[in-house]
KEKE-3310 file (N, C-alpha, C; in steps of 0.2 Angstrom, whole numbers, plus 5000, padded with zeros to 4 digits):
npx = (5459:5455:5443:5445:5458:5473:5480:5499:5508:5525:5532:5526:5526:5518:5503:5493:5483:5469:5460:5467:5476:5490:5495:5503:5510:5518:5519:5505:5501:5495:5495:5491:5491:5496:5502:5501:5513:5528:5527:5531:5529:5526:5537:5546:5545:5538:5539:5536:5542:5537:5542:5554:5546:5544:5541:5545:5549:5552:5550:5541:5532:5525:5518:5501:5491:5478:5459:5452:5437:5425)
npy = (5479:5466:5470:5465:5467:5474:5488:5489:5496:5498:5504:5504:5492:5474:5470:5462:5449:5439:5437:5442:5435:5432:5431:5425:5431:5423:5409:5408:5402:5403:5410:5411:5427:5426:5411:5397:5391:5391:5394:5394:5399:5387:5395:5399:5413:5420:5422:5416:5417:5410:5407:5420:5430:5436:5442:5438:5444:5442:5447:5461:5465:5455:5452:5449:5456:5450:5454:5438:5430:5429)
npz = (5439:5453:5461:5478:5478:5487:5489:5491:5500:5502:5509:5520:5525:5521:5518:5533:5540:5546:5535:5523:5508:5500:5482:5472:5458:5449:5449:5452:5465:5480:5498:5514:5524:5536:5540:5551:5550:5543:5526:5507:5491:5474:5465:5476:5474:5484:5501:5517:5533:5548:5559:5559:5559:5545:5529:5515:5499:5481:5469:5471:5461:5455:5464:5472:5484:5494:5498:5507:5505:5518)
capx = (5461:5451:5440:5448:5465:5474:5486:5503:5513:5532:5534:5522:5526:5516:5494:5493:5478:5466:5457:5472:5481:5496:5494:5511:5511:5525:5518:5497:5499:5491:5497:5487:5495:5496:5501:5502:5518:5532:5527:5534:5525:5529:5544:5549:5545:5534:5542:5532:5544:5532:5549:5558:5542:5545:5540:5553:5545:5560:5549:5535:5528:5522:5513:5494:5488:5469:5453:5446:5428:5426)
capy = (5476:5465:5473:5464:5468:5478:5494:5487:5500:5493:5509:5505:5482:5469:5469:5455:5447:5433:5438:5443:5431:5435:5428:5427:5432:5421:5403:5407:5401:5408:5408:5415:5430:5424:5405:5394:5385:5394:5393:5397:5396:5385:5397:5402:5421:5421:5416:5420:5413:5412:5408:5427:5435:5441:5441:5441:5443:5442:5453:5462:5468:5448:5452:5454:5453:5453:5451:5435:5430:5422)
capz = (5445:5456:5468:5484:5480:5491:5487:5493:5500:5504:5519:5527:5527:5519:5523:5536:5542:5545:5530:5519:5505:5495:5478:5466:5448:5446:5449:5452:5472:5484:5504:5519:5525:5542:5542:5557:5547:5535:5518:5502:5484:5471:5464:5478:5474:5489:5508:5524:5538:5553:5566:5559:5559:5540:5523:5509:5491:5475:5463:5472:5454:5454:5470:5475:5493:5492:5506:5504:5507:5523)
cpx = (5455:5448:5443:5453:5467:5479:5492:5508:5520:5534:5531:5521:5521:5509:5496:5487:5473:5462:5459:5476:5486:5495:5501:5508:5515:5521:5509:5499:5498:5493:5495:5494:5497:5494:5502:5512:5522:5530:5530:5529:5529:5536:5548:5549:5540:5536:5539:5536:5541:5538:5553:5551:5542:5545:5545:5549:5551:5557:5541:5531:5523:5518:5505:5492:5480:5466:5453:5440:5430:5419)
cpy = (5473:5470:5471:5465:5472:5483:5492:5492:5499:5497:5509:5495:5481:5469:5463:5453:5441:5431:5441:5436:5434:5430:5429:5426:5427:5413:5399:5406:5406:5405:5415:5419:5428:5415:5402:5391:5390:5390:5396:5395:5393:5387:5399:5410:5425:5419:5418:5412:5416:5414:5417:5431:5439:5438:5442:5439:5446:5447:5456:5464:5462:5449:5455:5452:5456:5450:5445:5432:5425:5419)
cpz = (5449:5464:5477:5481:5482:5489:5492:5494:5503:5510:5523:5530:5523:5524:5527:5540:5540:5538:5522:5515:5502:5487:5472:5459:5445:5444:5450:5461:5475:5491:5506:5520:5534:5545:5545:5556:5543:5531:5513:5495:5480:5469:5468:5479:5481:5495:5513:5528:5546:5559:5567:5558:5552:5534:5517:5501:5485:5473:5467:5467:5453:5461:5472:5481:5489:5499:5503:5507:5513:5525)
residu = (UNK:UNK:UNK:UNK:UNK:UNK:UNK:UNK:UNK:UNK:UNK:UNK:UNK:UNK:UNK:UNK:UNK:UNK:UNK:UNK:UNK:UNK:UNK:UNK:UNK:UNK:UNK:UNK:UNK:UNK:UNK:UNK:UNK:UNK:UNK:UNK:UNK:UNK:UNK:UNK:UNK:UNK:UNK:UNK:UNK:UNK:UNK:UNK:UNK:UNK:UNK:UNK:UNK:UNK:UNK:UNK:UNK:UNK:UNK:UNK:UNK:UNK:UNK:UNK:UNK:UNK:UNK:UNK:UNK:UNK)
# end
């Protein structure tokens, strides 16, 4: 497992921070976890709607949040 990756625990939400990405297994993209704009990744298995305040991930198993270097 890579060193920044973070331990995603689903009861306690989705890491969020300046310094947090989400990375999908499904399609390689990577989106900040905190983006000015709603984003989706290529397959869609990744959606951060900034307007509803909320994360929806299809398959979290396809999920890594990790720090990244600033």
């Amino acid at each position: 497992m890579d060193r920044n990756c973070l331990n995603v625990d689903l009861s306690k939400g989705y890491p969020v921070g300046s310094d947090i990405e989400y990375e999908c297994g499904v399609c390689g993209d990577a989106l900040a976890s905190m983006p000015v704009c709603s984003v989706a990744c290529k397959c869609r298995n990744v959606i951060i709607d900034v307007d509803a305040g909320r994360v929806a991930i299809k398959d979290n198993s396809k999920l890594k949040a990790r720090v990244i270097a600033t």
